[in-house]
mmCIF file of the C-alpha atoms, coordinates in Angstrom:
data_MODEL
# 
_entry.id   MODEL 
# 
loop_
_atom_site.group_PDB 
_atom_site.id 
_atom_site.type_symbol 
_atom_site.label_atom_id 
_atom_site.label_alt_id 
_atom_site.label_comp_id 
_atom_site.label_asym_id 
_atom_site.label_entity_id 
_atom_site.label_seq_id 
_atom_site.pdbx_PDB_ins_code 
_atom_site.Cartn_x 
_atom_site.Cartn_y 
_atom_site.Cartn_z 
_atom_site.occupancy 
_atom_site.B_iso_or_equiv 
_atom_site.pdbx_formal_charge 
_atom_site.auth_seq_id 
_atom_site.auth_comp_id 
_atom_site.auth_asym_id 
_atom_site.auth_atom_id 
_atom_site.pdbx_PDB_model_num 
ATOM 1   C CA . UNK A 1 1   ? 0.000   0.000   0.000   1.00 0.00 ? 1   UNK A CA 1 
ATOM 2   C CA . UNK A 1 2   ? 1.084   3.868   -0.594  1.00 0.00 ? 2   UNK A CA 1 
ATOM 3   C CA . UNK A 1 3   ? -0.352  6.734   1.045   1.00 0.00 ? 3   UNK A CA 1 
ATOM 4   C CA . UNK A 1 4   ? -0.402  10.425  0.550   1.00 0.00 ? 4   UNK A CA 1 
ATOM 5   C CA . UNK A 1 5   ? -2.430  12.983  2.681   1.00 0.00 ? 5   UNK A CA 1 
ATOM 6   C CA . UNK A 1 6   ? -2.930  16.192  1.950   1.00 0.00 ? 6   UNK A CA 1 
ATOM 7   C CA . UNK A 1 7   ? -4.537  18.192  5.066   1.00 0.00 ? 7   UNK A CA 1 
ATOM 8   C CA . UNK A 1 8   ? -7.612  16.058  5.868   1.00 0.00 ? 8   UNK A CA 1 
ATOM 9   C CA . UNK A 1 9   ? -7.351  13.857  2.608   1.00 0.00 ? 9   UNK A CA 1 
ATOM 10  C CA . UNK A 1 10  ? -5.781  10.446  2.415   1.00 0.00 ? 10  UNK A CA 1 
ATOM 11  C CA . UNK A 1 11  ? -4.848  8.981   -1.086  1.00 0.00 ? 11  UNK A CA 1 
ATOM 12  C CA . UNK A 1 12  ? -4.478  6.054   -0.332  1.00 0.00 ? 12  UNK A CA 1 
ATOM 13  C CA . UNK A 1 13  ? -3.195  2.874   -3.321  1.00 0.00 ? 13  UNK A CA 1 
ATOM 14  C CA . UNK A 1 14  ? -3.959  -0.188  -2.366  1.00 0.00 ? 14  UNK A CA 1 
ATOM 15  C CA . UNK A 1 15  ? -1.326  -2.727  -4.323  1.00 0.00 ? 15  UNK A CA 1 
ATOM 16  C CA . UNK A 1 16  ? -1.966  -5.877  -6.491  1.00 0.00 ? 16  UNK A CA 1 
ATOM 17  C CA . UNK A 1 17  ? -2.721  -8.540  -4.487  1.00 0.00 ? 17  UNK A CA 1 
ATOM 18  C CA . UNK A 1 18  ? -3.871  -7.251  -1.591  1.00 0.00 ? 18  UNK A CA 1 
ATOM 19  C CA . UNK A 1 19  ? -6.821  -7.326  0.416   1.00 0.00 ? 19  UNK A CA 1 
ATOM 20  C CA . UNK A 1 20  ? -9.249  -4.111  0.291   1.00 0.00 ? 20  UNK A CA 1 
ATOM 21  C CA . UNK A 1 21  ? -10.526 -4.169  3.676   1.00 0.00 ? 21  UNK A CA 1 
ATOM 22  C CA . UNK A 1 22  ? -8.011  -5.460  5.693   1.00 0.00 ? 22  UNK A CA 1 
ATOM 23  C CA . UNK A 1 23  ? -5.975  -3.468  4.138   1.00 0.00 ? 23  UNK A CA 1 
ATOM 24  C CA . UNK A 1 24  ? -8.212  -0.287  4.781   1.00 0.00 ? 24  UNK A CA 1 
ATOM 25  C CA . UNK A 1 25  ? -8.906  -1.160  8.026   1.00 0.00 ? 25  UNK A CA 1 
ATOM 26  C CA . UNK A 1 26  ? -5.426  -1.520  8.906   1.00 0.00 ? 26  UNK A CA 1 
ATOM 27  C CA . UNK A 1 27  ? -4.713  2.018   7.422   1.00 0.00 ? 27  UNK A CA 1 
ATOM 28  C CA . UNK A 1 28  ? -7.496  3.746   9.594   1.00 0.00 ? 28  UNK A CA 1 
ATOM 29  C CA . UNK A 1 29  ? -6.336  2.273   12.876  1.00 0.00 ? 29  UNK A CA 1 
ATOM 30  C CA . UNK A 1 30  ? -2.844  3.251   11.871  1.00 0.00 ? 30  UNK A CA 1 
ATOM 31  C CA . UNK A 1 31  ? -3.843  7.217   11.638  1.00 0.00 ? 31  UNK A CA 1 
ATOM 32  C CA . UNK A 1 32  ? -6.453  6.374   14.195  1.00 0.00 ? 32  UNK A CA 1 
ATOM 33  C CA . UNK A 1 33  ? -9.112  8.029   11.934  1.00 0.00 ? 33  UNK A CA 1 
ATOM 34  C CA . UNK A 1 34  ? -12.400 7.045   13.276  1.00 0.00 ? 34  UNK A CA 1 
ATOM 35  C CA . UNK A 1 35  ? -14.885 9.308   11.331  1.00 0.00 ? 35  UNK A CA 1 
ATOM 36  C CA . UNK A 1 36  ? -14.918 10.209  7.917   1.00 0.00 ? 36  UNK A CA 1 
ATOM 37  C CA . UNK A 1 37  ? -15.989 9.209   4.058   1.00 0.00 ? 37  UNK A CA 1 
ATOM 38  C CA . UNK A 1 38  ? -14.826 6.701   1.493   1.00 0.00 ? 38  UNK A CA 1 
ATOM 39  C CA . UNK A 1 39  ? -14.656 6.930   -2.049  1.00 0.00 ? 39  UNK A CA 1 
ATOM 40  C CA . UNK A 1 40  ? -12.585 4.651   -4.598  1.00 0.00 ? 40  UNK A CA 1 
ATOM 41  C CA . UNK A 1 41  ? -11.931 2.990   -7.838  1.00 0.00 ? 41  UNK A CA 1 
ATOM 42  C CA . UNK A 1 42  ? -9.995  0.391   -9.610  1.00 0.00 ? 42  UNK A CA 1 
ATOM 43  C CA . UNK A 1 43  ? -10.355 -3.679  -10.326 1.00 0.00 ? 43  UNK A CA 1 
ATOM 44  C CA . UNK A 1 44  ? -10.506 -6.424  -7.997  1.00 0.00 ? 44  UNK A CA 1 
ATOM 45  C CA . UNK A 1 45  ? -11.098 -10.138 -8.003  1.00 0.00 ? 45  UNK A CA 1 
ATOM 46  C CA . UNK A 1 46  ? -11.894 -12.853 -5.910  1.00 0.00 ? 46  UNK A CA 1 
ATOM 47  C CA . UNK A 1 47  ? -15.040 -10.922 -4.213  1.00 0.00 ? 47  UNK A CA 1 
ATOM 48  C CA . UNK A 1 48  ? -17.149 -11.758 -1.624  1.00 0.00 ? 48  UNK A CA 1 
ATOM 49  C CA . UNK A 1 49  ? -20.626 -9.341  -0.700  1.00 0.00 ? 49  UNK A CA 1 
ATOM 50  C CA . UNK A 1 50  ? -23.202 -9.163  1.457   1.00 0.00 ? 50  UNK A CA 1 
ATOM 51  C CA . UNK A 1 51  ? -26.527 -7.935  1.470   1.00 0.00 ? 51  UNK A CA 1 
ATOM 52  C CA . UNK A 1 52  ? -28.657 -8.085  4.979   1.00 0.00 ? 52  UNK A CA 1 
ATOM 53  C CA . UNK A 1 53  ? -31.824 -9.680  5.000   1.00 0.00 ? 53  UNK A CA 1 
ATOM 54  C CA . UNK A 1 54  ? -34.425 -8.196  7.013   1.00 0.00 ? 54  UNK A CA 1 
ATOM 55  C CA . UNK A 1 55  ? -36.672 -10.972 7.303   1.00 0.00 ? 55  UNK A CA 1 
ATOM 56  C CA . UNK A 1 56  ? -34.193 -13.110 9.227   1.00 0.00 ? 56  UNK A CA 1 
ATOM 57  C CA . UNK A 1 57  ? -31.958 -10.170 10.222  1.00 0.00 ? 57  UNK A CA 1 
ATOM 58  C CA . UNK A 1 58  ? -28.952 -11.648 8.875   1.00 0.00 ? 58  UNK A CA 1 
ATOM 59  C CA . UNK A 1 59  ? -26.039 -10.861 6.710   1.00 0.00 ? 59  UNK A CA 1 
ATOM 60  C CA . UNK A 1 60  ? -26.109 -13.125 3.512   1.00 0.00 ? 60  UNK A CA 1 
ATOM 61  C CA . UNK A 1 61  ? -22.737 -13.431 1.501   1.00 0.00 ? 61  UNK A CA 1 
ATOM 62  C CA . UNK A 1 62  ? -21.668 -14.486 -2.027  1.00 0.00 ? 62  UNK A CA 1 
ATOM 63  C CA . UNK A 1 63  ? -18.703 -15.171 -3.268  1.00 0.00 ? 63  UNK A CA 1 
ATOM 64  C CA . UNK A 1 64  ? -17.702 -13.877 -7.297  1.00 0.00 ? 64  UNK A CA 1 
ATOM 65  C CA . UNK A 1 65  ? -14.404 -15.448 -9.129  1.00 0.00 ? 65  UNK A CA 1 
ATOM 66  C CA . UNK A 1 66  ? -13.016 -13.441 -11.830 1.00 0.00 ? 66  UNK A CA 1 
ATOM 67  C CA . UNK A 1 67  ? -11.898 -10.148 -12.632 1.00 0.00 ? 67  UNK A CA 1 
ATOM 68  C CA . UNK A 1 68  ? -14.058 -6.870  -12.016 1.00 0.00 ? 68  UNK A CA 1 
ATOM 69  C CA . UNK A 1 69  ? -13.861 -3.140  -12.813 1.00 0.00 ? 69  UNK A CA 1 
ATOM 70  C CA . UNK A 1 70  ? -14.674 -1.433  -9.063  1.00 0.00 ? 70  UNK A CA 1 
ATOM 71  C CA . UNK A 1 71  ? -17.207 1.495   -11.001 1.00 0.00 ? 71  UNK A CA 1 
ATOM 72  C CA . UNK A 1 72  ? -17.710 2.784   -7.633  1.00 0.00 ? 72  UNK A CA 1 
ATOM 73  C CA . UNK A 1 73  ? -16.697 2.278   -4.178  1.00 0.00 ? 73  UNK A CA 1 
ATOM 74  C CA . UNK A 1 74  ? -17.976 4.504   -1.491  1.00 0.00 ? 74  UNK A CA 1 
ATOM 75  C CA . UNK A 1 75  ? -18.537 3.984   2.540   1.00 0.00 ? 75  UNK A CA 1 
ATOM 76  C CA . UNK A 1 76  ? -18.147 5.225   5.819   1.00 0.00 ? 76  UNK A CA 1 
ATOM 77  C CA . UNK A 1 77  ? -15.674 4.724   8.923   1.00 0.00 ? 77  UNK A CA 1 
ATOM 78  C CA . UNK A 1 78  ? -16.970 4.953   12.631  1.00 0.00 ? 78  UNK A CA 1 
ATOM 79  C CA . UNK A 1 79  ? -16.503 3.484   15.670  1.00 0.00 ? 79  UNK A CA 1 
ATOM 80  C CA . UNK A 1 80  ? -18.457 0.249   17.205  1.00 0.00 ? 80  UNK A CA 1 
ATOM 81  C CA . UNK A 1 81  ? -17.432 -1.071  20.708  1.00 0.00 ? 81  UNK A CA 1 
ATOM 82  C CA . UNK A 1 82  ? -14.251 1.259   20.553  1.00 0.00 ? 82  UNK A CA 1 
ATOM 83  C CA . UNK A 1 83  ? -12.688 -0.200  17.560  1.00 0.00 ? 83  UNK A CA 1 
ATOM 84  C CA . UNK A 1 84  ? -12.585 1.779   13.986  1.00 0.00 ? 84  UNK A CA 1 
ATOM 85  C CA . UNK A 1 85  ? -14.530 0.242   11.282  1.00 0.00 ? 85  UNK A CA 1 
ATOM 86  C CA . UNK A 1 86  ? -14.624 0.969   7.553   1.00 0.00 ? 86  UNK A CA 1 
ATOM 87  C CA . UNK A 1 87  ? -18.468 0.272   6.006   1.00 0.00 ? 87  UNK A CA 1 
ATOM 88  C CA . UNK A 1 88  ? -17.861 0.445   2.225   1.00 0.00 ? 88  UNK A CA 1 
ATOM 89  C CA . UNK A 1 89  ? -20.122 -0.747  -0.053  1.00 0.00 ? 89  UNK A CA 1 
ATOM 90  C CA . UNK A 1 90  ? -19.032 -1.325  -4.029  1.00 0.00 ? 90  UNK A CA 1 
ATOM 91  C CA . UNK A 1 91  ? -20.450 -1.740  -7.561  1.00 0.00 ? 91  UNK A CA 1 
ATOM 92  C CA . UNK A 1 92  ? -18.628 -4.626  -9.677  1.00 0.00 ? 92  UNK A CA 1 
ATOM 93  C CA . UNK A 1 93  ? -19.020 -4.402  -13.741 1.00 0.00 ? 93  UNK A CA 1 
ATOM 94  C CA . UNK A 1 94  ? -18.097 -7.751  -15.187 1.00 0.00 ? 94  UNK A CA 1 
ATOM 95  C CA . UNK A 1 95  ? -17.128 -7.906  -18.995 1.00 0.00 ? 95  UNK A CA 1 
ATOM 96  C CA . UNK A 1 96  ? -20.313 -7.576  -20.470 1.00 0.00 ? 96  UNK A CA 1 
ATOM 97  C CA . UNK A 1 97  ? -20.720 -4.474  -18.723 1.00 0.00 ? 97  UNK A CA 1 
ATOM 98  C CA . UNK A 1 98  ? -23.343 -6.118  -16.399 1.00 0.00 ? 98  UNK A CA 1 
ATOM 99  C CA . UNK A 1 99  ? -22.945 -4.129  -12.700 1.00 0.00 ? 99  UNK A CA 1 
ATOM 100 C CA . UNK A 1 100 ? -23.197 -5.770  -9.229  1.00 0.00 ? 100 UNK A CA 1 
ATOM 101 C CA . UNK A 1 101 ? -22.895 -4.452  -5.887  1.00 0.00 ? 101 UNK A CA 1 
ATOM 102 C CA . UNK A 1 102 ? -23.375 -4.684  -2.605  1.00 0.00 ? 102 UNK A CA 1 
ATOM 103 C CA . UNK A 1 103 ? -21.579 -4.507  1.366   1.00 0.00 ? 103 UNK A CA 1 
ATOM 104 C CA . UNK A 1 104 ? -17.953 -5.144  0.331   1.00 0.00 ? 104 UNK A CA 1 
ATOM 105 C CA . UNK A 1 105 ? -17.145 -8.124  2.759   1.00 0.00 ? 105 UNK A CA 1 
ATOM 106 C CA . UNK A 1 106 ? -13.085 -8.642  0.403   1.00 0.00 ? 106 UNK A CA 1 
ATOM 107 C CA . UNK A 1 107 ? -11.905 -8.568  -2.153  1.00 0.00 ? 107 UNK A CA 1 
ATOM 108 C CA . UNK A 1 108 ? -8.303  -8.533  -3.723  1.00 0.00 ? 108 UNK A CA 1 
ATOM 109 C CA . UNK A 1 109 ? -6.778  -5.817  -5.940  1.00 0.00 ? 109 UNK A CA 1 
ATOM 110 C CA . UNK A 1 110 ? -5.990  -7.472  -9.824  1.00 0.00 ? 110 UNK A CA 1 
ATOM 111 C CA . UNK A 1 111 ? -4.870  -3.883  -10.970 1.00 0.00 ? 111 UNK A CA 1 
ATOM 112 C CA . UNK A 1 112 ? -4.950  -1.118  -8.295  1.00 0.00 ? 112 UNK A CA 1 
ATOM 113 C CA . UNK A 1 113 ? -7.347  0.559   -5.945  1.00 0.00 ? 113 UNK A CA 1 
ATOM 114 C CA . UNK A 1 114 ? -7.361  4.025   -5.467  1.00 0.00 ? 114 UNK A CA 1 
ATOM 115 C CA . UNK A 1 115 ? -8.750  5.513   -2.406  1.00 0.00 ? 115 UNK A CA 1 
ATOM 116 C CA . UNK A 1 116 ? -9.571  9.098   -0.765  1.00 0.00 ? 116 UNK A CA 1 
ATOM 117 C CA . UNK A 1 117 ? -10.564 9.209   2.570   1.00 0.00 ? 117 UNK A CA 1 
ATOM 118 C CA . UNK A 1 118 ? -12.058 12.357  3.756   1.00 0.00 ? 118 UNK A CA 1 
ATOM 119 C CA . UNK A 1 119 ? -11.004 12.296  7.594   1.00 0.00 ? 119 UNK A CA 1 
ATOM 120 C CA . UNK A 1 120 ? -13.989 14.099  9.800   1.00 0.00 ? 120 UNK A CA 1 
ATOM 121 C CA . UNK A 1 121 ? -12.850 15.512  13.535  1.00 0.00 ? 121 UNK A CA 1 
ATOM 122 C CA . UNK A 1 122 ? -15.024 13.675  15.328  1.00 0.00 ? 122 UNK A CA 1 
ATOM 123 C CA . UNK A 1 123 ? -15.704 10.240  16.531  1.00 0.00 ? 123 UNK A CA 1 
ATOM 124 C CA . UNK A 1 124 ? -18.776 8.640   14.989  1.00 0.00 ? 124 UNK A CA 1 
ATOM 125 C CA . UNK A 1 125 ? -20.145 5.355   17.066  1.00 0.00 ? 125 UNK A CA 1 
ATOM 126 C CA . UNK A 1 126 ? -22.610 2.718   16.668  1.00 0.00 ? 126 UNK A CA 1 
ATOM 127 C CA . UNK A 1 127 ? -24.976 1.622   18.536  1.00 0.00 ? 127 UNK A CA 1 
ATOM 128 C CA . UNK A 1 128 ? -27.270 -1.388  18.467  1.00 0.00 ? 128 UNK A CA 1 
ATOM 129 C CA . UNK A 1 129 ? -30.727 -0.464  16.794  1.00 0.00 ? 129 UNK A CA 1 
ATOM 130 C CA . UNK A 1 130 ? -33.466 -3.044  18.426  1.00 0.00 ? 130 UNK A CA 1 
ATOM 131 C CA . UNK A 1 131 ? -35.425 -2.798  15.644  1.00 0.00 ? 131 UNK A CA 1 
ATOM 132 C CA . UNK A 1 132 ? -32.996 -3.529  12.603  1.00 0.00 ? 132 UNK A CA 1 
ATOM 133 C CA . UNK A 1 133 ? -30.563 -5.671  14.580  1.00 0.00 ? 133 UNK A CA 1 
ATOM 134 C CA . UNK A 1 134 ? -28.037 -3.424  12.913  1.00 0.00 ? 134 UNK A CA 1 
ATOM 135 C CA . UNK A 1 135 ? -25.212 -1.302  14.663  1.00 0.00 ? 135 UNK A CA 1 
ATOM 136 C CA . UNK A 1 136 ? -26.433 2.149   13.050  1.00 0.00 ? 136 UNK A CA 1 
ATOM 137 C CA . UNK A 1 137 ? -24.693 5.667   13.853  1.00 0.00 ? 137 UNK A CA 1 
ATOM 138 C CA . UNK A 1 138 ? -25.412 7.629   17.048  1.00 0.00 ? 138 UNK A CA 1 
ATOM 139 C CA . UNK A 1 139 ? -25.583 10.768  16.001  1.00 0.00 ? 139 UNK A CA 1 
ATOM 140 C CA . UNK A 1 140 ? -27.047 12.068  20.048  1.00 0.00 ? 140 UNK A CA 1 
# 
């Protein structure tokens, strides 16, 4: 991975081979960044998304082999039980420009991925909502 930030923007390159949100993740705790926005492009393979199911309040993953332009990439990064989580969410196009997306559980670079985080000053937790079984922002 390379990085570059320029006052509270990250470029950030994620490298052939490596994993997007690990490697994300790892980035954010680094810099301890624990608010801010995502936003990224580039081509990945070896994919796994999730969508959650509301019915049985569940996360429900697939895995996609293959190669993939990332078209978009955006997401979030906030705080749940102290520890500094990236939510990104992606949209695949396949070679007959068919698109795909969902929660970005991995994936691994085949090209690049390019990156900006836009670091907030703040701290942004989660908290359990009752009602979606989700961990959803506090924003009291």
């Amino acid at each position: 991975m390379q990085s570059s930030q320029v006052g509270c923007r990250h470029l950030i390159r994620i490298q052939r081979g490596e994993e997007i949100v690990s490697s994300l993740t790892a980035y954010l705790r680094e810099k301890s960044i624990r608010c801010g926005a995502i936003s990224g492009i580039g081509a990945a393979s070896r994919v796994t998304l999730r969508y959650y199911d509301m019915q049985t309040k569940e996360y429900v993953g697939k895995k996609f082999e293959g190669e993939f332009e990332i078209a978009s990439m955006t997401g979030n990064i906030s705080v749940t039980n102290g520890v500094i989580r990236p939510h990104v969410h992606i949209v695949l196009g396949d070679t007959e420009y068919r698109c795909f997306g969902g929660h970005l559980e991995s994936a691994i670079v085949c090209v690049t991925c390019e990156v900006i985080v836009s670091e907030i000053d703040k701290e942004l937790p989660r908290s359990l909502d009752k009602e979606t079984g989700l961990q959803l922002w506090d924003l009291s």
